[in-house]
mmCIF entry with sequence, helices, sheets and N, C-alpha, C, O atoms, coordinates in Angstrom:
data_MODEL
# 
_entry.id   MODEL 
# 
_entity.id                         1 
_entity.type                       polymer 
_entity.pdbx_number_of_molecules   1 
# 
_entity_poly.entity_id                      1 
_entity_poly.type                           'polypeptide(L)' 
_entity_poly.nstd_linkage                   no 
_entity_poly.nstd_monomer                   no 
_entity_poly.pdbx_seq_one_letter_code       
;(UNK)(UNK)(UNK)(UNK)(UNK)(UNK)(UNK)(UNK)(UNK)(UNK)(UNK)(UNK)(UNK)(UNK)(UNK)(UNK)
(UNK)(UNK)(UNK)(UNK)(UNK)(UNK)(UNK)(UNK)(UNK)(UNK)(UNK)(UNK)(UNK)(UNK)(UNK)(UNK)
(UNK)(UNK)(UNK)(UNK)(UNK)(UNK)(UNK)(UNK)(UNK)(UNK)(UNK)(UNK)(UNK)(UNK)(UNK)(UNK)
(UNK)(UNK)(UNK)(UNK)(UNK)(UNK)
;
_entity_poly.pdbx_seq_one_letter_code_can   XXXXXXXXXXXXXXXXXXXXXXXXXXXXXXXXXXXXXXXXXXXXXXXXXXXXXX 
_entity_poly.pdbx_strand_id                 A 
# 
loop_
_entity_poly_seq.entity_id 
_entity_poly_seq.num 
_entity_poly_seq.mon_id 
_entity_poly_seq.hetero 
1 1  UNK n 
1 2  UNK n 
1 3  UNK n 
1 4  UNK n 
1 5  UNK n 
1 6  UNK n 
1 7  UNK n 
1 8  UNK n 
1 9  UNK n 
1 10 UNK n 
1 11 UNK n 
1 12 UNK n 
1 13 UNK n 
1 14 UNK n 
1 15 UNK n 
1 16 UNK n 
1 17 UNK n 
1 18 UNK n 
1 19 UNK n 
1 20 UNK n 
1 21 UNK n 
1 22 UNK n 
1 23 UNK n 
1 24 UNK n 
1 25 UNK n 
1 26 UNK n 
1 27 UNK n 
1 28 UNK n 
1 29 UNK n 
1 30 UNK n 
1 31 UNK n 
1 32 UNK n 
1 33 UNK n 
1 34 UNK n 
1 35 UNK n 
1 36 UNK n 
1 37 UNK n 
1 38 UNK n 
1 39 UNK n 
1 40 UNK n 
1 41 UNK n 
1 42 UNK n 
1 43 UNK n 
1 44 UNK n 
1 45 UNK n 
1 46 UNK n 
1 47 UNK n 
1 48 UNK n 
1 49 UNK n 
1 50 UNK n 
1 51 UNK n 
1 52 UNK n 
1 53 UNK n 
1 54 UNK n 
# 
_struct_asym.id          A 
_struct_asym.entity_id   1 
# 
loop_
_struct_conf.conf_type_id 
_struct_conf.id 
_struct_conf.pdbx_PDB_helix_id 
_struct_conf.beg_label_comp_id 
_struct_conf.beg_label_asym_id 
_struct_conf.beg_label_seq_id 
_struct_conf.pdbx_beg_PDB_ins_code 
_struct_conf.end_label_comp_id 
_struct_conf.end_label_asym_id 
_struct_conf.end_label_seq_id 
_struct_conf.pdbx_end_PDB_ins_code 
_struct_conf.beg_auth_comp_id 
_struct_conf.beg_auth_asym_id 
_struct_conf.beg_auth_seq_id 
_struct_conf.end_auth_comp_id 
_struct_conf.end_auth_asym_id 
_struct_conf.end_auth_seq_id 
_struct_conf.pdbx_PDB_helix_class 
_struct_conf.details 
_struct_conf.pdbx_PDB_helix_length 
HELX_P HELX_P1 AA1 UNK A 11 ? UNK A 23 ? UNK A 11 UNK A 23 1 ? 13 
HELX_P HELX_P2 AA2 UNK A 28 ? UNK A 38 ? UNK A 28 UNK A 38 1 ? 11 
HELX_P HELX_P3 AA3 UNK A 45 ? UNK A 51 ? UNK A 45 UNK A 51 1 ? 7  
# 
_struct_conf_type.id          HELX_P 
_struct_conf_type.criteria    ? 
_struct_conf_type.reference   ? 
# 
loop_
_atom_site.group_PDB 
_atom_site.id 
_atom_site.type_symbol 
_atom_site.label_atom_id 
_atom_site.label_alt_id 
_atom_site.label_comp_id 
_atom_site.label_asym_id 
_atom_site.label_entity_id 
_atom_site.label_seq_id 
_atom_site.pdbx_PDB_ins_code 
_atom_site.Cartn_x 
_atom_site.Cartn_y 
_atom_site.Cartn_z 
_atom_site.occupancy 
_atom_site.B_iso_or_equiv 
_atom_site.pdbx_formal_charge 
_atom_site.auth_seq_id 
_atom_site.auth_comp_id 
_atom_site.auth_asym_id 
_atom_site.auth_atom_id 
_atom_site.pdbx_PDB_model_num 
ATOM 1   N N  . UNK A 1 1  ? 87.953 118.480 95.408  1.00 0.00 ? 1  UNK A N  1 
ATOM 2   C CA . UNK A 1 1  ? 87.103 117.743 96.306  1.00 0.00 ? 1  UNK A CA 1 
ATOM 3   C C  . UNK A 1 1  ? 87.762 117.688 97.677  1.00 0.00 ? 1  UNK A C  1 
ATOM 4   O O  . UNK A 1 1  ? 88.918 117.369 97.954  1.00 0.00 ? 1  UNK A O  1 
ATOM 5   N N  . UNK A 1 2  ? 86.761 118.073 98.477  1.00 0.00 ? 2  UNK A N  1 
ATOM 6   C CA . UNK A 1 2  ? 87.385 118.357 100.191 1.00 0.00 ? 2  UNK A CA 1 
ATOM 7   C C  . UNK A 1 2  ? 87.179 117.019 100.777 1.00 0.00 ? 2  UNK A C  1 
ATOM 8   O O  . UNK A 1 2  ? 86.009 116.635 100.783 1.00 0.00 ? 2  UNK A O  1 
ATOM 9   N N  . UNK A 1 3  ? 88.259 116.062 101.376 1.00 0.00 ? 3  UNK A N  1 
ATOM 10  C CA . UNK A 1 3  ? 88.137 114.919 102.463 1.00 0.00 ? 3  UNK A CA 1 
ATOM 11  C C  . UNK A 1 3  ? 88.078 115.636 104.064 1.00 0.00 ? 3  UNK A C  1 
ATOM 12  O O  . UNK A 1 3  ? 88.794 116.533 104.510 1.00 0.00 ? 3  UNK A O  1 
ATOM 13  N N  . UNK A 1 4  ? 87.302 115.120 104.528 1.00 0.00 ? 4  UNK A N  1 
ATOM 14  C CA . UNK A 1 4  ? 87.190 115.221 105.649 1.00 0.00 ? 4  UNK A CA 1 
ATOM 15  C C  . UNK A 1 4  ? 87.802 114.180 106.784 1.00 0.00 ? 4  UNK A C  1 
ATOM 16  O O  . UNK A 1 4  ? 87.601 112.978 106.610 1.00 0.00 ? 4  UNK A O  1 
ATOM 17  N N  . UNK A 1 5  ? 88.427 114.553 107.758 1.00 0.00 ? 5  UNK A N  1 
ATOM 18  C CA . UNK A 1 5  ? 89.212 113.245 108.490 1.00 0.00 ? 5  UNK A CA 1 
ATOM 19  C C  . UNK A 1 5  ? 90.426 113.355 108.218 1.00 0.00 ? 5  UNK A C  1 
ATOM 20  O O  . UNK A 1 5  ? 90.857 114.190 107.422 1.00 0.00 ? 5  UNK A O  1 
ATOM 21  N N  . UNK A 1 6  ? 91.177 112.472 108.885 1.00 0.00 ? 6  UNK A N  1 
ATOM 22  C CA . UNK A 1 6  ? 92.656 112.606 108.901 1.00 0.00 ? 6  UNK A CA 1 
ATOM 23  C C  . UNK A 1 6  ? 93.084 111.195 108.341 1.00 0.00 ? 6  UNK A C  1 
ATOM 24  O O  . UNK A 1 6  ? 94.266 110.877 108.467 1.00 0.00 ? 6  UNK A O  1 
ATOM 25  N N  . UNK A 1 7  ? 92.107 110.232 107.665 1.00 0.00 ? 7  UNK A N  1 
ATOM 26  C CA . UNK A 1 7  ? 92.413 109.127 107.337 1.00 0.00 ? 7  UNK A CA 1 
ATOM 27  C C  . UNK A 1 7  ? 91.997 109.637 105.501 1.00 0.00 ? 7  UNK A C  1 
ATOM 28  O O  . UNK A 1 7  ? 91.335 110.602 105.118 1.00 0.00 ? 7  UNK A O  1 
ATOM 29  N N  . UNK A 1 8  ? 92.672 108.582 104.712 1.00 0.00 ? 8  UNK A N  1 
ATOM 30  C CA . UNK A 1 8  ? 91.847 108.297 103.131 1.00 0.00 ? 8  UNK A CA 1 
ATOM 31  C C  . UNK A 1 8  ? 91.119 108.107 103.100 1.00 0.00 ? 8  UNK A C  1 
ATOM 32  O O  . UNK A 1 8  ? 90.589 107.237 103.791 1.00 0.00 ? 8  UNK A O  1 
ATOM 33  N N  . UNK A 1 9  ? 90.550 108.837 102.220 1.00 0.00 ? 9  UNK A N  1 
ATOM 34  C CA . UNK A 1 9  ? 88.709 107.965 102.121 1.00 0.00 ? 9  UNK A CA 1 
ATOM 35  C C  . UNK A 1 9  ? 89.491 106.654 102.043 1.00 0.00 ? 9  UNK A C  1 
ATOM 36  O O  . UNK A 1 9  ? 90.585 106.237 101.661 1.00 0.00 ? 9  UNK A O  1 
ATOM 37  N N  . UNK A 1 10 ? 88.134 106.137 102.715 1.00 0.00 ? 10 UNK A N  1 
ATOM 38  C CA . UNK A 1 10 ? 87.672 104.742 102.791 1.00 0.00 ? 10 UNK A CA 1 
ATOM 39  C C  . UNK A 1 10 ? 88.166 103.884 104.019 1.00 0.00 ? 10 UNK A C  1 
ATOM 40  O O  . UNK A 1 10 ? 87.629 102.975 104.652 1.00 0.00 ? 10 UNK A O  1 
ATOM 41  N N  . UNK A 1 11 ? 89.607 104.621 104.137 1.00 0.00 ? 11 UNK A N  1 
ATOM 42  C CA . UNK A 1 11 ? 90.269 104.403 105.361 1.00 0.00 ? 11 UNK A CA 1 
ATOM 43  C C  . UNK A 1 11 ? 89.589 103.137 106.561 1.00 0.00 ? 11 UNK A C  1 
ATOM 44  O O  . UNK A 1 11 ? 89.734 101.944 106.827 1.00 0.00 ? 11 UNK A O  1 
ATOM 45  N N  . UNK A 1 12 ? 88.696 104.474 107.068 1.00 0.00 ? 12 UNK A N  1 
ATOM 46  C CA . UNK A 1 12 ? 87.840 104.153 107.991 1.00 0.00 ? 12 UNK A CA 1 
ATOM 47  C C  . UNK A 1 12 ? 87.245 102.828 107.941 1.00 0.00 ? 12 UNK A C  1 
ATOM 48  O O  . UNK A 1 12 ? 87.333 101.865 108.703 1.00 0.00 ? 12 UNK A O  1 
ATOM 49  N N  . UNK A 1 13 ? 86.467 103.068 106.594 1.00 0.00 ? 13 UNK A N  1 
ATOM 50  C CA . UNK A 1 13 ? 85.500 101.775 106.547 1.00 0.00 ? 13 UNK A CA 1 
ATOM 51  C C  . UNK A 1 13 ? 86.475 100.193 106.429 1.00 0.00 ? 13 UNK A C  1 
ATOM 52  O O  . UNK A 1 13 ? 86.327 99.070  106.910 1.00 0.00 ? 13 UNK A O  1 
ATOM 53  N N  . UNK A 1 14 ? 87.376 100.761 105.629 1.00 0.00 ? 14 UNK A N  1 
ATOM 54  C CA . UNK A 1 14 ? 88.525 99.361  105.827 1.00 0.00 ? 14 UNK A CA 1 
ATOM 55  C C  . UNK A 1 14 ? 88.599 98.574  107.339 1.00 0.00 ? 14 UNK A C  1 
ATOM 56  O O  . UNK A 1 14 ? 88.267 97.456  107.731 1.00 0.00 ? 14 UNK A O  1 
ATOM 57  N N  . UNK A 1 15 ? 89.300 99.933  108.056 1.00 0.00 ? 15 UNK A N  1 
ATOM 58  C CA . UNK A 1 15 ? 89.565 99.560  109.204 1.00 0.00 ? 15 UNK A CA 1 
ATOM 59  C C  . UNK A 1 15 ? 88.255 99.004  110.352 1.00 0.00 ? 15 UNK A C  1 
ATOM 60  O O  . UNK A 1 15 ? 88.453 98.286  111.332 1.00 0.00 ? 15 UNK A O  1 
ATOM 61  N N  . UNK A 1 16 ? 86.899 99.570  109.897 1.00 0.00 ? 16 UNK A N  1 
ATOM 62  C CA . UNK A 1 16 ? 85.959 99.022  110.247 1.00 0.00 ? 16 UNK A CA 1 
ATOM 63  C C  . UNK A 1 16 ? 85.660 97.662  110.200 1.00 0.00 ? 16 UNK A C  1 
ATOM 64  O O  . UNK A 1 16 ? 85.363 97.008  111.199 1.00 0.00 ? 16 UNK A O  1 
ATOM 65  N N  . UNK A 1 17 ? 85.762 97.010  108.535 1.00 0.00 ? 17 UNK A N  1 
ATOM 66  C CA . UNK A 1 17 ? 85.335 95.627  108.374 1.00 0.00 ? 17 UNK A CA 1 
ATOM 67  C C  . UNK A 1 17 ? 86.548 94.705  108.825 1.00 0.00 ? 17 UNK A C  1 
ATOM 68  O O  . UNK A 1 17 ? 86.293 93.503  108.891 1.00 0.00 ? 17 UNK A O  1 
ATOM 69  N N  . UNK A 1 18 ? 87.834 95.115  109.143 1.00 0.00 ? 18 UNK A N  1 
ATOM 70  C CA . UNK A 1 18 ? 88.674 94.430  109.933 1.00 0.00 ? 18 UNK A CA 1 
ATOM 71  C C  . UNK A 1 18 ? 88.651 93.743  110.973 1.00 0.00 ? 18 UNK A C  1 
ATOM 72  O O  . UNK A 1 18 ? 88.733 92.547  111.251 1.00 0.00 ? 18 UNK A O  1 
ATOM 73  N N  . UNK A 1 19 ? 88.443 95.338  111.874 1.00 0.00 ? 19 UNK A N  1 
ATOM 74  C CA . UNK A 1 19 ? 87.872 95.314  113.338 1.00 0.00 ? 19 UNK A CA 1 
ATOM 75  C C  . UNK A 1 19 ? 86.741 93.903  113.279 1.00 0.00 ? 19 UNK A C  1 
ATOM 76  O O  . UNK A 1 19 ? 87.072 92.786  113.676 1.00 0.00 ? 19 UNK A O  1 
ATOM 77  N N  . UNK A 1 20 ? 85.568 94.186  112.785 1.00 0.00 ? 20 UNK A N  1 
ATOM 78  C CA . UNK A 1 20 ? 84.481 93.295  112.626 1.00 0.00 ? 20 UNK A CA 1 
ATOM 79  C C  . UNK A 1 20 ? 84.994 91.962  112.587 1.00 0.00 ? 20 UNK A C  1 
ATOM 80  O O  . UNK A 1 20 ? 84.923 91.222  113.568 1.00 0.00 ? 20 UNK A O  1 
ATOM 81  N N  . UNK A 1 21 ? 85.639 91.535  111.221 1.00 0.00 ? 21 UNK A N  1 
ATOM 82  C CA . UNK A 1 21 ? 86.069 90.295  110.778 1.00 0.00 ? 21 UNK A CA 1 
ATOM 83  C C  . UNK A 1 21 ? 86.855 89.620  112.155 1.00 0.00 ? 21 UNK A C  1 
ATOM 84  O O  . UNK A 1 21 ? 86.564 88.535  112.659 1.00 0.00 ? 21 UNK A O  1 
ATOM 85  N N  . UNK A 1 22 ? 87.865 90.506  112.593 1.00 0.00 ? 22 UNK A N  1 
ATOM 86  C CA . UNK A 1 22 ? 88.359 90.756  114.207 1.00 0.00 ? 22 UNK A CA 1 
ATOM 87  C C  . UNK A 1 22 ? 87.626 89.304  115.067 1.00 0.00 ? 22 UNK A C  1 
ATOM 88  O O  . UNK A 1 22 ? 87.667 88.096  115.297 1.00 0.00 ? 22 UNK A O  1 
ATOM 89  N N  . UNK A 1 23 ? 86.903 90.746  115.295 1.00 0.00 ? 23 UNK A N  1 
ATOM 90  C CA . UNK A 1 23 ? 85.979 90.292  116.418 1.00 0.00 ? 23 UNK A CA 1 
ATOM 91  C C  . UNK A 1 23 ? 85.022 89.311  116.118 1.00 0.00 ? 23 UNK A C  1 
ATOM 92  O O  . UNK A 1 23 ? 84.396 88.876  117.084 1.00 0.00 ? 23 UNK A O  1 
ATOM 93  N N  . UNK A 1 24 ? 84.717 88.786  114.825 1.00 0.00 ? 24 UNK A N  1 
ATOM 94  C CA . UNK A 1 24 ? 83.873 87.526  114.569 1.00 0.00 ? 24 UNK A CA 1 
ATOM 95  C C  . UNK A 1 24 ? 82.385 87.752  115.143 1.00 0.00 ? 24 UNK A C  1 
ATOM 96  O O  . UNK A 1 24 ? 81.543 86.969  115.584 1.00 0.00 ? 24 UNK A O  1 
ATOM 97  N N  . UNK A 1 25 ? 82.411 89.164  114.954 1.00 0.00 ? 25 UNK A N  1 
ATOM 98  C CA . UNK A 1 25 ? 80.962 89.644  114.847 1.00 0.00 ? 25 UNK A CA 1 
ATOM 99  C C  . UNK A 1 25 ? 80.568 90.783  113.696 1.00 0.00 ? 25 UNK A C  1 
ATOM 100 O O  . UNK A 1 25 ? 81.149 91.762  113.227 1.00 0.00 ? 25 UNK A O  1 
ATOM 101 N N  . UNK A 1 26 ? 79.049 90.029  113.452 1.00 0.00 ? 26 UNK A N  1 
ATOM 102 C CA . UNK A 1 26 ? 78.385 91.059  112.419 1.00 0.00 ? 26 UNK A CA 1 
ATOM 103 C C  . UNK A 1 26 ? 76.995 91.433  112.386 1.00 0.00 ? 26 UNK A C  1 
ATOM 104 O O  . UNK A 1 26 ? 76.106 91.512  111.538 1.00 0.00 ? 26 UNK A O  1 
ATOM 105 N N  . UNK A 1 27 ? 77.149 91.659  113.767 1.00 0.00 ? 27 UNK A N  1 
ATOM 106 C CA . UNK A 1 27 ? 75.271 91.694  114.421 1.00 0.00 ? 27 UNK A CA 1 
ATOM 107 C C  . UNK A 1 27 ? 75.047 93.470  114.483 1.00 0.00 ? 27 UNK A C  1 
ATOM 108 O O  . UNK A 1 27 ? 75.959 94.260  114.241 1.00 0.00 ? 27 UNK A O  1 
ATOM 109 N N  . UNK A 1 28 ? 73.891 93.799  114.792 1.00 0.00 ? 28 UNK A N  1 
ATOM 110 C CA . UNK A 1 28 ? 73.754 94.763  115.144 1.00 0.00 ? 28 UNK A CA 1 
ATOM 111 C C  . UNK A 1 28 ? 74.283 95.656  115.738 1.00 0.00 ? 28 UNK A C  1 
ATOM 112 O O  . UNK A 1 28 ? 74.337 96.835  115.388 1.00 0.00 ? 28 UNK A O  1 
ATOM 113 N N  . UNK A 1 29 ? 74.762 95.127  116.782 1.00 0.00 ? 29 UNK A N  1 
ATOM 114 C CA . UNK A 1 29 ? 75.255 96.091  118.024 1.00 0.00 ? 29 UNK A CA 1 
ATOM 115 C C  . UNK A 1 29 ? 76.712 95.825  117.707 1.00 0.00 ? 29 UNK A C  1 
ATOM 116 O O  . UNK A 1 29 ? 77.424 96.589  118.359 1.00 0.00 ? 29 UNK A O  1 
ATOM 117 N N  . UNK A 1 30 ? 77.584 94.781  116.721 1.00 0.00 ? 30 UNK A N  1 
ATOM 118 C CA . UNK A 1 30 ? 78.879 94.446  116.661 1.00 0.00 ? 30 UNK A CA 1 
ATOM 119 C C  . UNK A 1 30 ? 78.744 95.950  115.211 1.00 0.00 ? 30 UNK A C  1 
ATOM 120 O O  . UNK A 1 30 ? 79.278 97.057  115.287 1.00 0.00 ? 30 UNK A O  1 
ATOM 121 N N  . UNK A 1 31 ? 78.128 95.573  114.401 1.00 0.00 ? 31 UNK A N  1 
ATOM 122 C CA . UNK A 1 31 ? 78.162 97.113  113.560 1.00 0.00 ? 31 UNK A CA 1 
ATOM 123 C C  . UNK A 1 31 ? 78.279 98.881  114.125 1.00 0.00 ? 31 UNK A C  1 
ATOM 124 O O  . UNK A 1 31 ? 79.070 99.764  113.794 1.00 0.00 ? 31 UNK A O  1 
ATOM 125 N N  . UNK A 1 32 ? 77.153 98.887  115.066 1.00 0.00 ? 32 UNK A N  1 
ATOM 126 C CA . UNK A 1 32 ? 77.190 99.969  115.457 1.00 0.00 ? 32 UNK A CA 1 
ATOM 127 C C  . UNK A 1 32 ? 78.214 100.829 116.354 1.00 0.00 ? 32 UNK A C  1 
ATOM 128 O O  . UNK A 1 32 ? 78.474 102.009 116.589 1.00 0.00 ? 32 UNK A O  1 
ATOM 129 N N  . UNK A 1 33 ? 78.789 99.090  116.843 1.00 0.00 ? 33 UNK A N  1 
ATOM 130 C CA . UNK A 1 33 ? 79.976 99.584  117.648 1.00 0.00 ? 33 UNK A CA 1 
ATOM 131 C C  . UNK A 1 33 ? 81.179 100.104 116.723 1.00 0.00 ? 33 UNK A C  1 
ATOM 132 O O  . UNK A 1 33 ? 81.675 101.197 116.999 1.00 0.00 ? 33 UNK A O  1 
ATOM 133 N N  . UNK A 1 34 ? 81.585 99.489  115.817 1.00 0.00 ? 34 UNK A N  1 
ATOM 134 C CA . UNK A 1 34 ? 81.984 99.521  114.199 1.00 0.00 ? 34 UNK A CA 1 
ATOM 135 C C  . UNK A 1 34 ? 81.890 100.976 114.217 1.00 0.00 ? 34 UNK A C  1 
ATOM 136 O O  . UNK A 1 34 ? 82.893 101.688 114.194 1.00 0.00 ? 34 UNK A O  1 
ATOM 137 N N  . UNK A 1 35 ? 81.020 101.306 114.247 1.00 0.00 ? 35 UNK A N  1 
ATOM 138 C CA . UNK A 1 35 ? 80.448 102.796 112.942 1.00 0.00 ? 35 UNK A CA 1 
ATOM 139 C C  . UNK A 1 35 ? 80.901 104.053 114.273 1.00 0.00 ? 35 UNK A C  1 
ATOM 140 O O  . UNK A 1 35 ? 81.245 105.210 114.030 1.00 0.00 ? 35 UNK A O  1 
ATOM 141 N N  . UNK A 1 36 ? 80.802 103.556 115.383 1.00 0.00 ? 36 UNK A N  1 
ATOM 142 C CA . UNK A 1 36 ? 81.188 104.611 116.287 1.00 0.00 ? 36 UNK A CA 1 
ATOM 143 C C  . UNK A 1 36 ? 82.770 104.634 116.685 1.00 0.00 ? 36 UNK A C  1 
ATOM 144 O O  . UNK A 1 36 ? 83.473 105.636 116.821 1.00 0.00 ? 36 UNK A O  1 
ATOM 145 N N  . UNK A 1 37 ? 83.154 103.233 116.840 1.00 0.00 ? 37 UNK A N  1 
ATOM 146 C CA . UNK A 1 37 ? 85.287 103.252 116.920 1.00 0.00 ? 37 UNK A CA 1 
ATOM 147 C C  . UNK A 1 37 ? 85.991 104.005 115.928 1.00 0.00 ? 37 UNK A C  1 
ATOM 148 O O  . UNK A 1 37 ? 87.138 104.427 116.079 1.00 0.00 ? 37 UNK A O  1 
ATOM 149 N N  . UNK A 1 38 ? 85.186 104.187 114.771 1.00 0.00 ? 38 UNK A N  1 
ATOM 150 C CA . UNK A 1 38 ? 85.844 104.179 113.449 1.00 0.00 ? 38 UNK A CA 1 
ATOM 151 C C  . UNK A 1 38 ? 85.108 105.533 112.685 1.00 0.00 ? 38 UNK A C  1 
ATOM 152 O O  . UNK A 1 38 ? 85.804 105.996 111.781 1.00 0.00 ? 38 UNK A O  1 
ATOM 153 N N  . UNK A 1 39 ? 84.028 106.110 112.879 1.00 0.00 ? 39 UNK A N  1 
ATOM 154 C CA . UNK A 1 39 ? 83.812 107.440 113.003 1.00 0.00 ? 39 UNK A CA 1 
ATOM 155 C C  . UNK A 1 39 ? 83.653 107.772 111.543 1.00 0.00 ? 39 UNK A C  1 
ATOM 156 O O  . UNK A 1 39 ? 84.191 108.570 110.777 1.00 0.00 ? 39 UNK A O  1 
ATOM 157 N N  . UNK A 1 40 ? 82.318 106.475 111.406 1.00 0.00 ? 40 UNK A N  1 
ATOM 158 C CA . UNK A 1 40 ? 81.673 105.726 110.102 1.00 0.00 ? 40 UNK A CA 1 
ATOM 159 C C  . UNK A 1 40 ? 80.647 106.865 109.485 1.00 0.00 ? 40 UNK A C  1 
ATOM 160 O O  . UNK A 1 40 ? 79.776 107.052 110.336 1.00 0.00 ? 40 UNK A O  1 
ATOM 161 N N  . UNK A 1 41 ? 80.469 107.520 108.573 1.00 0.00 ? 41 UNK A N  1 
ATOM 162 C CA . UNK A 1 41 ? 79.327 107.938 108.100 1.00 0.00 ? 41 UNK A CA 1 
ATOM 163 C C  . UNK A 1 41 ? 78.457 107.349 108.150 1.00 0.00 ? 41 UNK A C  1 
ATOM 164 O O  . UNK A 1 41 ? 78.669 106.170 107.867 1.00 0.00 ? 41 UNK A O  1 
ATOM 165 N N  . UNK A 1 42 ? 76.797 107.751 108.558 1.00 0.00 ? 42 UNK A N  1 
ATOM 166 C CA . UNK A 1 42 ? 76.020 107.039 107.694 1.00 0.00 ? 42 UNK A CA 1 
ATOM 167 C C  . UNK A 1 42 ? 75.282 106.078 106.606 1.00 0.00 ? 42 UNK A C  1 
ATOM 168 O O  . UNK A 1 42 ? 74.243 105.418 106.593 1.00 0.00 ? 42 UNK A O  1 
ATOM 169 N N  . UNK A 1 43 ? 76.165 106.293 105.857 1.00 0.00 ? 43 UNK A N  1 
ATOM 170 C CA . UNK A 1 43 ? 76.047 105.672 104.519 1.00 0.00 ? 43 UNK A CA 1 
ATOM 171 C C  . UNK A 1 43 ? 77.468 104.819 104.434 1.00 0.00 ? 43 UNK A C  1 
ATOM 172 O O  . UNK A 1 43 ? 77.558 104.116 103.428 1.00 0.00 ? 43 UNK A O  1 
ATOM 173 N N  . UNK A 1 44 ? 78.363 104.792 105.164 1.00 0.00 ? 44 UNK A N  1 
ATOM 174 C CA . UNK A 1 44 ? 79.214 103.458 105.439 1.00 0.00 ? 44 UNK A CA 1 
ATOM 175 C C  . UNK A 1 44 ? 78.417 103.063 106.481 1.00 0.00 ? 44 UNK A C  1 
ATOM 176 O O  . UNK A 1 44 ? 78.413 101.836 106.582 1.00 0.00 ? 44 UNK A O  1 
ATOM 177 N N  . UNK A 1 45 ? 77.874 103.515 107.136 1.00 0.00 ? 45 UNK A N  1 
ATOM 178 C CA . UNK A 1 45 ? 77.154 102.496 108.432 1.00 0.00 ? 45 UNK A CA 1 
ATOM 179 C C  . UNK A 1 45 ? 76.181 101.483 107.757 1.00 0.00 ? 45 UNK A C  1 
ATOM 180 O O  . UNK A 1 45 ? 76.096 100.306 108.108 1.00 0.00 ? 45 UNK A O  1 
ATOM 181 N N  . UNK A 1 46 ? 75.403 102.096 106.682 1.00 0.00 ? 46 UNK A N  1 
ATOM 182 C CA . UNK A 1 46 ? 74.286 101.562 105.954 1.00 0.00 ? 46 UNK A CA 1 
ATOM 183 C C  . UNK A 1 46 ? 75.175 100.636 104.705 1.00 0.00 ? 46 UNK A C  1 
ATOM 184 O O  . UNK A 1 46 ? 74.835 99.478  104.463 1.00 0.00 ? 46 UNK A O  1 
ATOM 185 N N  . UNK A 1 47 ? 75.739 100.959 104.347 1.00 0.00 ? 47 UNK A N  1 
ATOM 186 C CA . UNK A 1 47 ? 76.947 99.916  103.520 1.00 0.00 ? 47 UNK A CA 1 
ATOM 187 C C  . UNK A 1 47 ? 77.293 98.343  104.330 1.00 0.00 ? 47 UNK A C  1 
ATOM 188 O O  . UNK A 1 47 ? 76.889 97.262  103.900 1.00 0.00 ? 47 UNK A O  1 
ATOM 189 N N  . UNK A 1 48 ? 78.297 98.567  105.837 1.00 0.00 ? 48 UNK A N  1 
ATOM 190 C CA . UNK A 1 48 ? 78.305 97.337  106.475 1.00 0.00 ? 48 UNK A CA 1 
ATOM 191 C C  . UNK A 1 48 ? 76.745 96.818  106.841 1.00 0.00 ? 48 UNK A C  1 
ATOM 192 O O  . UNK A 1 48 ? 76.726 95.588  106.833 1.00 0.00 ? 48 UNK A O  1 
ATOM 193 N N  . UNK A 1 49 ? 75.642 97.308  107.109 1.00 0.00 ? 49 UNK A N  1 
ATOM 194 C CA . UNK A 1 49 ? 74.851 96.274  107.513 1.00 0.00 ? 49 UNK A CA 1 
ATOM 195 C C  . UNK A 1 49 ? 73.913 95.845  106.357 1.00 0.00 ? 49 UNK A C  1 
ATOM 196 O O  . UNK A 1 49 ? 72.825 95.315  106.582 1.00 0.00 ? 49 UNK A O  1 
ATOM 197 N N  . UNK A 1 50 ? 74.488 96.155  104.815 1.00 0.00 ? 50 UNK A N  1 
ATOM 198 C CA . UNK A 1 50 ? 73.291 95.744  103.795 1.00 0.00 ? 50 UNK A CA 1 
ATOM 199 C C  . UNK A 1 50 ? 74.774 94.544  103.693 1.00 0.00 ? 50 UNK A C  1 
ATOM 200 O O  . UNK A 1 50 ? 74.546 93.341  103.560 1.00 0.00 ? 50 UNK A O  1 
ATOM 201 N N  . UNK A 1 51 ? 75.686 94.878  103.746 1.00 0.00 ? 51 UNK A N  1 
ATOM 202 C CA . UNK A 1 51 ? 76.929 93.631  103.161 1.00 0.00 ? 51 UNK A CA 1 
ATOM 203 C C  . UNK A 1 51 ? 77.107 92.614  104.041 1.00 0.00 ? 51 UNK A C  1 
ATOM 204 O O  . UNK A 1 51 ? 77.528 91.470  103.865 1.00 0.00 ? 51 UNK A O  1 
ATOM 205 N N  . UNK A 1 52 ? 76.689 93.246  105.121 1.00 0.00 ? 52 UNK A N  1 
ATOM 206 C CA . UNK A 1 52 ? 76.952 91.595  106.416 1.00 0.00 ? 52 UNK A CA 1 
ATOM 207 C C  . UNK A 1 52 ? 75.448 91.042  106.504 1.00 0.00 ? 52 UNK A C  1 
ATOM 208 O O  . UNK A 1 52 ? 75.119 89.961  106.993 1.00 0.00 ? 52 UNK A O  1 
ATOM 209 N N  . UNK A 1 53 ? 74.689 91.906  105.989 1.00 0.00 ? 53 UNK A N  1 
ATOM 210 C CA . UNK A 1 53 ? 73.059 90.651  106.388 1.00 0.00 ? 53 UNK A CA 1 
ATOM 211 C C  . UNK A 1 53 ? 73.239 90.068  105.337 1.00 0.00 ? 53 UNK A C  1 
ATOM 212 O O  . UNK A 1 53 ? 72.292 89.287  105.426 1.00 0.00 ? 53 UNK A O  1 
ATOM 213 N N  . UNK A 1 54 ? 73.840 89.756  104.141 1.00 0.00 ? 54 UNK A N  1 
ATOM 214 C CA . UNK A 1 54 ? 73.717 89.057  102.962 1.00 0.00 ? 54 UNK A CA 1 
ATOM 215 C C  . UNK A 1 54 ? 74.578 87.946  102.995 1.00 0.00 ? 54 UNK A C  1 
ATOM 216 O O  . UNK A 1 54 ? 74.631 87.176  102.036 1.00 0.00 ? 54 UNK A O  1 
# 
C-alpha cells in the first residue's frame, strides 16, 4: 500500500484537529482553513466537519 505525503497517515488530520482545538474554532471557514494548512483530503475534510457539527 502506497502513502502519499511525507507525513503518516493520519498525520495530517491529527495535526489538523490540533491546529483547530488551537485556535478555538470549528466553523466553516476555521475547517477549511484546516483542510488547506494541513493538505487534508477530502474525505478528512468531510470527517472534521461531520465531527465538529456534532
Amino acid at each position: 500500500m502506497k502513502r502519499s505525503g511525507l507525513l503518516p497517515r493520519g498525520e495530517a488530520l491529527r495535526r489538523a484537529i490540533r491546529w483547530l482545538s488551537e485556535e478555538g474554532r470549528h466553523d466553516h471557514a476555521a475547517i477549511t482553513e484546516a483542510a488547506r494548512r494541513f493538505d487534508l483530503s477530502p474525505v478528512d475534510e468531510a470527517f472534521l466537519r461531520q465531527h465538529f457539527r456534532e
